[in-house]
PDB file of N, CA, C and O in Angstrom:
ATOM      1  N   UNK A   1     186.217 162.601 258.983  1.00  0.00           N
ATOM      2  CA  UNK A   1     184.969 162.821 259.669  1.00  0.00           C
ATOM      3  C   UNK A   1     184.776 161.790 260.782  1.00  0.00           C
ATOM      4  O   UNK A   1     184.120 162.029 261.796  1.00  0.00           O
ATOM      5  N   UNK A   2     185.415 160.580 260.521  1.00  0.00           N
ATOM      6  CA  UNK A   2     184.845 159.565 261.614  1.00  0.00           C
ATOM      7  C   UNK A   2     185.860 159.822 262.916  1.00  0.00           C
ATOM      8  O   UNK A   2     185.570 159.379 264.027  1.00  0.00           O
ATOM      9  N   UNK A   3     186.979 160.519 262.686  1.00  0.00           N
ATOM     10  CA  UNK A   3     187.793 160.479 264.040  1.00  0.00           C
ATOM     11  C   UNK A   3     187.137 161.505 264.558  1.00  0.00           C
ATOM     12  O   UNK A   3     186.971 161.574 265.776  1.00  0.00           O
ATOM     13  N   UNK A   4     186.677 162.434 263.724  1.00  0.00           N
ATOM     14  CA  UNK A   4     185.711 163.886 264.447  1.00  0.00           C
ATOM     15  C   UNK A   4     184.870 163.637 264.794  1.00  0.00           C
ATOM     16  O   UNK A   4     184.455 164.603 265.434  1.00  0.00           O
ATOM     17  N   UNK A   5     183.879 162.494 264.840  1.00  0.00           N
ATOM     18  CA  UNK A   5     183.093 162.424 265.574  1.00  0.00           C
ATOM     19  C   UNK A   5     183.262 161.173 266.905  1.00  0.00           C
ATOM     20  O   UNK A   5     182.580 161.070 267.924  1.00  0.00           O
ATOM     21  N   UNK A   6     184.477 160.284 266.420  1.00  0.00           N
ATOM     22  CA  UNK A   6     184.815 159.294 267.491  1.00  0.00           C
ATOM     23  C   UNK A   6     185.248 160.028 268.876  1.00  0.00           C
ATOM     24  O   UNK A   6     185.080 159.662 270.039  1.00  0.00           O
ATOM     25  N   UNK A   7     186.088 161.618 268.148  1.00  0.00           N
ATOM     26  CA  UNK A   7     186.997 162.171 269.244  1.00  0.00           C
ATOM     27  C   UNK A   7     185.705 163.126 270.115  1.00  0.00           C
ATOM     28  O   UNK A   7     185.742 163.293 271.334  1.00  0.00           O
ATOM     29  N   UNK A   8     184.456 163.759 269.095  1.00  0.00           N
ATOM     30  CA  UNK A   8     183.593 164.351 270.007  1.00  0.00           C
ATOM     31  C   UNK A   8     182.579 163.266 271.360  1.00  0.00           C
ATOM     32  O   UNK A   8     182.053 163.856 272.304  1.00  0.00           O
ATOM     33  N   UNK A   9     182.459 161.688 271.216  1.00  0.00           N
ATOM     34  CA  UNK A   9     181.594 161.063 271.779  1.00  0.00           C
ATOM     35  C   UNK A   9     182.855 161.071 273.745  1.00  0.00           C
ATOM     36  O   UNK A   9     182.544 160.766 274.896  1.00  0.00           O
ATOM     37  N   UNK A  10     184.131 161.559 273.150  1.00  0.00           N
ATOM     38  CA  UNK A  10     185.241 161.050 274.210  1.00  0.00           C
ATOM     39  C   UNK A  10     184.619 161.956 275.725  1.00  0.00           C
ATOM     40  O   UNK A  10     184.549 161.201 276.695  1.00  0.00           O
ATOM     41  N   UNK A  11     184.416 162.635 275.859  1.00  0.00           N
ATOM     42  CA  UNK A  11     184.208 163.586 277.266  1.00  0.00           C
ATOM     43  C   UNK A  11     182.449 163.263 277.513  1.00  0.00           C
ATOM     44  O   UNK A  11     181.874 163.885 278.406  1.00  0.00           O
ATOM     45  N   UNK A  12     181.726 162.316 276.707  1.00  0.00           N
ATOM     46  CA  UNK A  12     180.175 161.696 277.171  1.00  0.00           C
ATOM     47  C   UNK A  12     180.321 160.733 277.527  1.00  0.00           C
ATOM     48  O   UNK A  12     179.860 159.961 276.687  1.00  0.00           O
ATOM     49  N   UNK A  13     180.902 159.978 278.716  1.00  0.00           N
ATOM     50  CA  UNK A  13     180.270 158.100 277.987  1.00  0.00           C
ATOM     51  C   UNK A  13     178.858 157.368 278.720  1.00  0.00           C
ATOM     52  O   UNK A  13     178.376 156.300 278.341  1.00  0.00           O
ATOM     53  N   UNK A  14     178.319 158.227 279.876  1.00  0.00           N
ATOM     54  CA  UNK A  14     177.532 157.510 280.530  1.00  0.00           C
ATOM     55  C   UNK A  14     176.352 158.703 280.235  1.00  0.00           C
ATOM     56  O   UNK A  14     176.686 159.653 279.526  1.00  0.00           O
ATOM     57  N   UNK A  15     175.044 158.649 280.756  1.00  0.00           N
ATOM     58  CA  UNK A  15     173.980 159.487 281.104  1.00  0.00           C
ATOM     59  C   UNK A  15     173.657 160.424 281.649  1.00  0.00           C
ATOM     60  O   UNK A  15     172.556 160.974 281.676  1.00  0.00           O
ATOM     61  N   UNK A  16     175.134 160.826 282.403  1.00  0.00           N
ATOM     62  CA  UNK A  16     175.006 161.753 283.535  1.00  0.00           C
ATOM     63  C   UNK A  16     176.264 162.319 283.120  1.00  0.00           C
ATOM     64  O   UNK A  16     176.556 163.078 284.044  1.00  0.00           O
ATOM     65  N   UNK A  17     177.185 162.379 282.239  1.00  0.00           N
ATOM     66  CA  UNK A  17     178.292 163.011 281.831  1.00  0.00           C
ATOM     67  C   UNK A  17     177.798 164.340 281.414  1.00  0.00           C
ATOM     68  O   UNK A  17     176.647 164.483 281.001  1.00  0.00           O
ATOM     69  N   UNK A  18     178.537 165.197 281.500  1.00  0.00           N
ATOM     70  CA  UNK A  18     178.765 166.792 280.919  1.00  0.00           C
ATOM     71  C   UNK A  18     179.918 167.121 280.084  1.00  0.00           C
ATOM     72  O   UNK A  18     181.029 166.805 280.509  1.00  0.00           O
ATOM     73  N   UNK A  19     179.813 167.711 278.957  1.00  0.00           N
ATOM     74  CA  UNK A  19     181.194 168.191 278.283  1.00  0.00           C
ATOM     75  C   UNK A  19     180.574 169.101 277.099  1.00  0.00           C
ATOM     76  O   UNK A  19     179.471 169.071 276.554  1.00  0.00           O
ATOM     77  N   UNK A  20     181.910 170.066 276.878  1.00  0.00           N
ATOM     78  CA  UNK A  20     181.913 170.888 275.846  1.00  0.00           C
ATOM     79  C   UNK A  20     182.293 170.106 274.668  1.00  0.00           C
ATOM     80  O   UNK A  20     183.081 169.171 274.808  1.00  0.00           O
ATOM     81  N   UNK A  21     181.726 170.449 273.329  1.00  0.00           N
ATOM     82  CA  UNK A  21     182.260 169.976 272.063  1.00  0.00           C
ATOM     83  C   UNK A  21     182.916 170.760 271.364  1.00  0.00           C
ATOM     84  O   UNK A  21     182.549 170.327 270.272  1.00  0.00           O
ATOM     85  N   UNK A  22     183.562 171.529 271.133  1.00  0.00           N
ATOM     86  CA  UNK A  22     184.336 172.638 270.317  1.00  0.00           C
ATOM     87  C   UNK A  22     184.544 172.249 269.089  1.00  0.00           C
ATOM     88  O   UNK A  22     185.657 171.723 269.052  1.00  0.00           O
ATOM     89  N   UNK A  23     183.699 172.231 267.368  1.00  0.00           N
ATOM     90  CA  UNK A  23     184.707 172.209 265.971  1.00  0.00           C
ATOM     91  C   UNK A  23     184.536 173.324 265.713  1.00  0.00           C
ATOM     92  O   UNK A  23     183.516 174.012 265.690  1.00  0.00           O
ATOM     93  N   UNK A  24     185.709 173.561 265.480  1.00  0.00           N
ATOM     94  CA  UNK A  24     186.092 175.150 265.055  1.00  0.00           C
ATOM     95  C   UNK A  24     186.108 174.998 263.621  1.00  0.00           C
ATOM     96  O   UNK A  24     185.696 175.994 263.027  1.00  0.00           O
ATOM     97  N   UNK A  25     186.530 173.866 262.776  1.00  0.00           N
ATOM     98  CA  UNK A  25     186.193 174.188 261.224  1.00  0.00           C
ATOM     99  C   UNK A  25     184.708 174.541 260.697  1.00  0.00           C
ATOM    100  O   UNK A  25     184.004 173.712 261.274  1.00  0.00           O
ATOM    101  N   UNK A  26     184.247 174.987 260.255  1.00  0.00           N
ATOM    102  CA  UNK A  26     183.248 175.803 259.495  1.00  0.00           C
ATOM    103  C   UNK A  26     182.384 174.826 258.789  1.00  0.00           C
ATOM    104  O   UNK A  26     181.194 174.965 258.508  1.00  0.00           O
ATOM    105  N   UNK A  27     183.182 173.788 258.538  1.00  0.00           N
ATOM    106  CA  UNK A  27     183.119 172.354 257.506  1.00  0.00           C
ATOM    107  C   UNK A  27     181.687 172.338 258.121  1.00  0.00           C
ATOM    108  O   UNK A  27     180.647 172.631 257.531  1.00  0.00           O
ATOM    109  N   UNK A  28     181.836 171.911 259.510  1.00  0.00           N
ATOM    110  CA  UNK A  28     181.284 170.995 259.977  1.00  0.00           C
ATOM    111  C   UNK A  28     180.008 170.982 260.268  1.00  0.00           C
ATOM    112  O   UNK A  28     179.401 170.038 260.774  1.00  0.00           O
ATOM    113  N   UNK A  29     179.291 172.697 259.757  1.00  0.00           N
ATOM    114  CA  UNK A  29     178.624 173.071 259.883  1.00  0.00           C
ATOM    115  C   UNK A  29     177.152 173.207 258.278  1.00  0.00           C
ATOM    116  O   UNK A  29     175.957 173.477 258.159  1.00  0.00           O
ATOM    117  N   UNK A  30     178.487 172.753 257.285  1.00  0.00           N
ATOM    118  CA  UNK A  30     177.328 172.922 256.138  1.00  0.00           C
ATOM    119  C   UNK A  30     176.575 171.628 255.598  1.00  0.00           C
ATOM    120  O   UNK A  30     176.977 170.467 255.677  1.00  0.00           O
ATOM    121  N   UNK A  31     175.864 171.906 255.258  1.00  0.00           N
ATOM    122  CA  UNK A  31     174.945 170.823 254.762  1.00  0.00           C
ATOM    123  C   UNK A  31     175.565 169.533 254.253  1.00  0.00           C
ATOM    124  O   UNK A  31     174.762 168.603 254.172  1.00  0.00           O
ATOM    125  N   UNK A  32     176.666 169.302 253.934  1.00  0.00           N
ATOM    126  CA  UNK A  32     177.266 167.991 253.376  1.00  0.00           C
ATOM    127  C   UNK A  32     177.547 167.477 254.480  1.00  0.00           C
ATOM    128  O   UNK A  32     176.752 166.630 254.887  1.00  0.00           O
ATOM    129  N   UNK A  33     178.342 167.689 255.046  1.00  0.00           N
ATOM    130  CA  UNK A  33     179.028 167.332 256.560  1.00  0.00           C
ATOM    131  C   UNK A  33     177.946 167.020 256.924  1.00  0.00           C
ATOM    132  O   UNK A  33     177.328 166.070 256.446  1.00  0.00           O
ATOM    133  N   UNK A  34     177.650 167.543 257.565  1.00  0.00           N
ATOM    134  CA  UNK A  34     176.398 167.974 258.596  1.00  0.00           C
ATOM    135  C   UNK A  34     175.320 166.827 258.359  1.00  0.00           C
ATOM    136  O   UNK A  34     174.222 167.223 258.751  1.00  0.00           O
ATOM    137  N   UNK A  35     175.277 165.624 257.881  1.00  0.00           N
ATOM    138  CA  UNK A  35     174.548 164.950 257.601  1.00  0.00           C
ATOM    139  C   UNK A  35     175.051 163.294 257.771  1.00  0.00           C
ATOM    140  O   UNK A  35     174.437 162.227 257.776  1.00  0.00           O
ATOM    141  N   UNK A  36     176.859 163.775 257.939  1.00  0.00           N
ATOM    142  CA  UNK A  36     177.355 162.621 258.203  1.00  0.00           C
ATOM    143  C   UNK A  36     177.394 162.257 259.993  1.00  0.00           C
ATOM    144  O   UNK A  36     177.707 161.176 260.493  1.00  0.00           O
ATOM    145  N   UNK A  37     176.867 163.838 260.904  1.00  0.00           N
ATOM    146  CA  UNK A  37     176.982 163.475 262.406  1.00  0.00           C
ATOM    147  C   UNK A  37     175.611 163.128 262.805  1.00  0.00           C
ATOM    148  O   UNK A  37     174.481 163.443 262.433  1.00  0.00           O
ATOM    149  N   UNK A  38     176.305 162.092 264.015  1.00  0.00           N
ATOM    150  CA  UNK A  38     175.163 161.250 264.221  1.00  0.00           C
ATOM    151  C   UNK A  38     173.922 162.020 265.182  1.00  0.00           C
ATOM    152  O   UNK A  38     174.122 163.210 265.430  1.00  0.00           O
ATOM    153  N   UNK A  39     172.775 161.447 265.676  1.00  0.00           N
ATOM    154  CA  UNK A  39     171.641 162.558 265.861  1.00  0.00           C
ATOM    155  C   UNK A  39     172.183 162.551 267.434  1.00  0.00           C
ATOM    156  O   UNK A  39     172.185 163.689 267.904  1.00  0.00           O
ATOM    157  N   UNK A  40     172.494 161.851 268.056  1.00  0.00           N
ATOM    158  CA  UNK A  40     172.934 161.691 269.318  1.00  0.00           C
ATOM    159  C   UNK A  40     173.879 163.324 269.555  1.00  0.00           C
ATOM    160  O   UNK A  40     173.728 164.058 270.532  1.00  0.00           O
ATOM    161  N   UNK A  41     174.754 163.567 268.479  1.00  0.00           N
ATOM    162  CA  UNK A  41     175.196 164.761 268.632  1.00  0.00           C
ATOM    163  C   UNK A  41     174.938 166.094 267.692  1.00  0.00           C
ATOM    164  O   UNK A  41     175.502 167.181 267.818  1.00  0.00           O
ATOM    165  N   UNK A  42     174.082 165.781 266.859  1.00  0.00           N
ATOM    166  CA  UNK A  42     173.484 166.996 265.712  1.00  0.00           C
ATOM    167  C   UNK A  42     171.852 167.343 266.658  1.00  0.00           C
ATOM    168  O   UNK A  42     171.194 168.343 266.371  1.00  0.00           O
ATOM    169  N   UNK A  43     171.539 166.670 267.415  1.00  0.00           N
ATOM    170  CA  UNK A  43     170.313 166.948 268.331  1.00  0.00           C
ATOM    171  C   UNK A  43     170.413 168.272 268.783  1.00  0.00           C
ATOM    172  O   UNK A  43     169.706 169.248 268.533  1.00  0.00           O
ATOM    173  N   UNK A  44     171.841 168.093 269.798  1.00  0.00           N
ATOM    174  CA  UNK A  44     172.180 169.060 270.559  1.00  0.00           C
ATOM    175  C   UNK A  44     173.407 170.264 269.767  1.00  0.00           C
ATOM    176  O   UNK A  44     173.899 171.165 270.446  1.00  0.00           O
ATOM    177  N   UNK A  45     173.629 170.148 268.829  1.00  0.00           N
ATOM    178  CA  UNK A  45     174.753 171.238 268.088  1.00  0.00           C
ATOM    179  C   UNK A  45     173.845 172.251 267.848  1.00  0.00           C
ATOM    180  O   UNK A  45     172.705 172.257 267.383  1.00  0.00           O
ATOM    181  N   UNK A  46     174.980 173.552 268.479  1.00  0.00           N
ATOM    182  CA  UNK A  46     174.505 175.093 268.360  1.00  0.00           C
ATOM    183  C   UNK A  46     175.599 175.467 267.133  1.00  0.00           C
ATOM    184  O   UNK A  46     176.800 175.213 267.232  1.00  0.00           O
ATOM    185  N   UNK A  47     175.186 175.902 266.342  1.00  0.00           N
ATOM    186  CA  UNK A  47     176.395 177.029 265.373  1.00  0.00           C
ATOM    187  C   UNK A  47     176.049 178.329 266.086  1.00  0.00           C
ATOM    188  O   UNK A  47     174.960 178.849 266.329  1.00  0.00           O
ATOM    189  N   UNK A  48     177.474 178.749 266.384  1.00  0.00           N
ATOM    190  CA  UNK A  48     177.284 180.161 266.628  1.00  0.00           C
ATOM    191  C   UNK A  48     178.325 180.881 265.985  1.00  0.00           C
ATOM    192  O   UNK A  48     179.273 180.277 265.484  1.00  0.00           O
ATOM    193  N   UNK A  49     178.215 182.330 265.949  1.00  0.00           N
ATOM    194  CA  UNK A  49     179.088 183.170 265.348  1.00  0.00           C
ATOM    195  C   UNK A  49     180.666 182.865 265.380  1.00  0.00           C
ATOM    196  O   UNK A  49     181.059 182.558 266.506  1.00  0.00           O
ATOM    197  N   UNK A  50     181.487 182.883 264.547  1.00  0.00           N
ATOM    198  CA  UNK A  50     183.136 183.055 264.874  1.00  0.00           C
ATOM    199  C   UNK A  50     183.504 184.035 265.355  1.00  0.00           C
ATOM    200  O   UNK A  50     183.806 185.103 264.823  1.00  0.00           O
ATOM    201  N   UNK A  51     183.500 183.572 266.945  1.00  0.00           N
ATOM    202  CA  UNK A  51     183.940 185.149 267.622  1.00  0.00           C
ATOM    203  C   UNK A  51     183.936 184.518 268.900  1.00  0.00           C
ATOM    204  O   UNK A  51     183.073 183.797 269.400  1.00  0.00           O
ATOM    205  N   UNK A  52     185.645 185.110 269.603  1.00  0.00           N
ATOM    206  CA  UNK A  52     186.036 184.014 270.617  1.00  0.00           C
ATOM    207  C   UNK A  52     185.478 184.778 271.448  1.00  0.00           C
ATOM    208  O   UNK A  52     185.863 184.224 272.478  1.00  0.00           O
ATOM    209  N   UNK A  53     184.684 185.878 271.890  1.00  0.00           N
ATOM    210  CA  UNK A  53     184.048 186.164 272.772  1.00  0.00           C
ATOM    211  C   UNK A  53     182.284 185.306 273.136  1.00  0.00           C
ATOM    212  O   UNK A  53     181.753 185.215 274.243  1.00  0.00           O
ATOM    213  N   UNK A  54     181.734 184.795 271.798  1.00  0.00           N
ATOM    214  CA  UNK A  54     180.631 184.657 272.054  1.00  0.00           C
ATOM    215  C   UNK A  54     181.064 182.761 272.344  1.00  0.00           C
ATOM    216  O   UNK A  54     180.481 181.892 272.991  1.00  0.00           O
ATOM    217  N   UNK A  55     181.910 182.748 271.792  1.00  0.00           N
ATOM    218  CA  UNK A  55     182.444 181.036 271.896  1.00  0.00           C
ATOM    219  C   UNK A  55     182.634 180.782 273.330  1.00  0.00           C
ATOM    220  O   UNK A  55     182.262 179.680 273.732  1.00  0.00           O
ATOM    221  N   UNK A  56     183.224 181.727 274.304  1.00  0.00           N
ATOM    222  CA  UNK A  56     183.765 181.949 275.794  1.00  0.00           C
ATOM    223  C   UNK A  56     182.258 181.690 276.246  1.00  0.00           C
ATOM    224  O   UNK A  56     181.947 180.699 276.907  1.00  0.00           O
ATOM    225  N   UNK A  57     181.229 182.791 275.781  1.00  0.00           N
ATOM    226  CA  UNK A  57     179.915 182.931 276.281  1.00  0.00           C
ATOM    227  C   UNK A  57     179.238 182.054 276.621  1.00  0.00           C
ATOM    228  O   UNK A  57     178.597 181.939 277.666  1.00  0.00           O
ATOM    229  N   UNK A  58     179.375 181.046 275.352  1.00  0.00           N
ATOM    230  CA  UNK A  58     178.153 179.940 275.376  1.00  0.00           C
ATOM    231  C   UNK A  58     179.179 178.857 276.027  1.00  0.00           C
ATOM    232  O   UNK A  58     178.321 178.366 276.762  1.00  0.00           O
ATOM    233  N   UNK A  59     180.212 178.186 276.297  1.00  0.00           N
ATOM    234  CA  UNK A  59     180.982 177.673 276.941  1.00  0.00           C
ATOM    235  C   UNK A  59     180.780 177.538 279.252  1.00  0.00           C
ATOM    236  O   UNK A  59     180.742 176.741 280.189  1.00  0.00           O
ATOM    237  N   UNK A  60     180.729 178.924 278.914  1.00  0.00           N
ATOM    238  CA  UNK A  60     180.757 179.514 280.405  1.00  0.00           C
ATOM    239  C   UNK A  60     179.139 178.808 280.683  1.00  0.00           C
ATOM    240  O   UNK A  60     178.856 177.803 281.335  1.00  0.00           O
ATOM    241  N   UNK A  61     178.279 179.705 279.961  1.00  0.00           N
ATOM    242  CA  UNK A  61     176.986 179.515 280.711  1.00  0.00           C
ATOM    243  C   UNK A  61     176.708 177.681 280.088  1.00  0.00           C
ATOM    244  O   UNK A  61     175.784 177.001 280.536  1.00  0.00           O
ATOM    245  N   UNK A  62     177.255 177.390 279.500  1.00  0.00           N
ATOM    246  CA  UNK A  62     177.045 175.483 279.792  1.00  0.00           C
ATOM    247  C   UNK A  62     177.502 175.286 281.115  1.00  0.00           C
ATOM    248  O   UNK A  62     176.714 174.591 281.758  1.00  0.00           O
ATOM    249  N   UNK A  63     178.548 175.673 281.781  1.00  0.00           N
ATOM    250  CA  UNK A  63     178.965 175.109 282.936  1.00  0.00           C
ATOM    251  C   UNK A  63     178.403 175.274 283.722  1.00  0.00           C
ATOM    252  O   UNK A  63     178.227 174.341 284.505  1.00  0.00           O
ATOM    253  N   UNK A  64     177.597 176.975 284.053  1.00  0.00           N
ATOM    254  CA  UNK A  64     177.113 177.403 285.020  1.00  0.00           C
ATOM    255  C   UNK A  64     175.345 176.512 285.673  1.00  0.00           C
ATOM    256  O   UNK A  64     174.823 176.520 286.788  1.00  0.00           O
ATOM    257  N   UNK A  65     175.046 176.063 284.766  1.00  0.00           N
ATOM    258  CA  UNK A  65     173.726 175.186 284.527  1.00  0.00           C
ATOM    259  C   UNK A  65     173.959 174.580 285.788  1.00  0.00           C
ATOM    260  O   UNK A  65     173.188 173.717 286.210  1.00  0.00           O
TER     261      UNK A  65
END
C-alpha cells in the first residue's frame, strides 16, 4: 500500500500540477484499503465502473478542463 500511494503522489508535486491516477485493483476501493489513503488523495478519488470505455471517458474529459 505505501509504494501505491508513494507511486500515486509522483505526477503532483507542486500546486499547479495536473495528472491522472489510474488503480485498476478493485482493492483499493473497499473499505479496508480505503482508509489507509491519505485525504490529500481520497478527497479527490472517483470509483467508476470496470469498463475501459468509461475509464477512457473520465480520463479524456480530465484533460479537456
Amino acid at each position: 500500500m505505501t509504494r501505491a500511494i508513494q507511486s500515486a503522489g509522483r505526477p503532483v508535486r507542486r500546486l499547479d500540477d495536473r495528472g491522472v491516477i489510474v488503480m485498476l485493483d478493485q482493492r483499493f476501493g473497499t473499505p479496508y484499503l480505503s482508509r489507509f489513503i491519505p485525504s490529500w488523495l481520497s478527497d479527490v478519488t472517483q470509483i467508476i465502473p470496470d469498463d475501459p470505455e468509461v475509464t477512457s471517458h473520465q480520463v479524456e474529459s480530465f484533460f479537456i478542463i
